[in-house]
Residue, then its C-alpha position, 0 to 999 in steps of 0.5 A: x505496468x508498475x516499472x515507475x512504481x514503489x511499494x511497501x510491505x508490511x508483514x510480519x511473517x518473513x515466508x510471507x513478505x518473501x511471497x509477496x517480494x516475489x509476486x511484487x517483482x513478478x509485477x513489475x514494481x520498480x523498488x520493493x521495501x518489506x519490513x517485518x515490524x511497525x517501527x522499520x515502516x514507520x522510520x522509513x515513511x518519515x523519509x520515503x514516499x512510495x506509490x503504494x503500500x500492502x499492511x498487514x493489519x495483524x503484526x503479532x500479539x497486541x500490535x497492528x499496523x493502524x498507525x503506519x495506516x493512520x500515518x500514510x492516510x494523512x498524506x494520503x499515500x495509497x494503502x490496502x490491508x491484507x491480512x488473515x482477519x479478511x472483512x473482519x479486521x477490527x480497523x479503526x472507524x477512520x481507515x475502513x474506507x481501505x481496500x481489505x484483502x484476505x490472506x492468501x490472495x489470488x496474484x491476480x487479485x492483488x495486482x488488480x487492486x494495485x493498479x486501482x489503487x494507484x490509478x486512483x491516486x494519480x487521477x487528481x495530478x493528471x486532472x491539475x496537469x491538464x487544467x495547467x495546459x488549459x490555462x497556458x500555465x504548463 
């Protein structure tokens, strides 16, 4: 389902991003990037674009992942926050339209909400590729 797919993970607990590497694997996904820390995400964003992102919001005392969020909300790359604070995360008024997800999460749960969540981003390419072939312009 994922084999053309990338994705990046952001977690600060290594037994965590390790569960997560090995469900993402389980999945399919083609390339898998963890990072433990905002700044080695973020560097990483300045010259890669995966299909989809995991953040945690949490990332230890007084840092979260709001501007990784922020960042990948402005090129509008597909993101979901999972994280121990459930609904209840305090996320920026601008980025609460994105899925959340409680720690722990169902396999299922998450592999469902990706697959949303990346078909939802390639809607608008699949609709502009049809409308080419319509117009003659393919």
């Amino acid at each position: 389902m994922f084999e053309n797919h990338s994705v990046m993970v952001l977690e600060d607990n290594p037994a965590i991003a390790a569960c997560l590497e090995r469900d993402l694997g389980d999945m399919g996904f083609a390339k898998i990037d963890v990072f433990t820390d905002r700044d080695s995400a973020t560097r990483y964003l300045e010259e890669t674009s995966p299909s989809c992102s995991i953040l945690d919001f949490g990332l230890g005392p007084n840092e979260t992942s709001e501007q990784v969020a922020m960042k990948l909300a402005a090129v509008g790359a597909p993101f979901l926050f999972l994280t121990g604070h459930g609904a209840e995360a305090p996320v920026a008024k601008s980025l609460r339209g994105h899925r959340t997800l409680a720690k722990p999460c169902d396999f299922n749960h998450l592999e469902e909400a990706l697959s949303a969540m990346i078909a939802s981003s390639e809607e608008p390419q699949l609709a502009e590729a049809e409308a080419r072939v319509q117009n003659g312009k393919w």
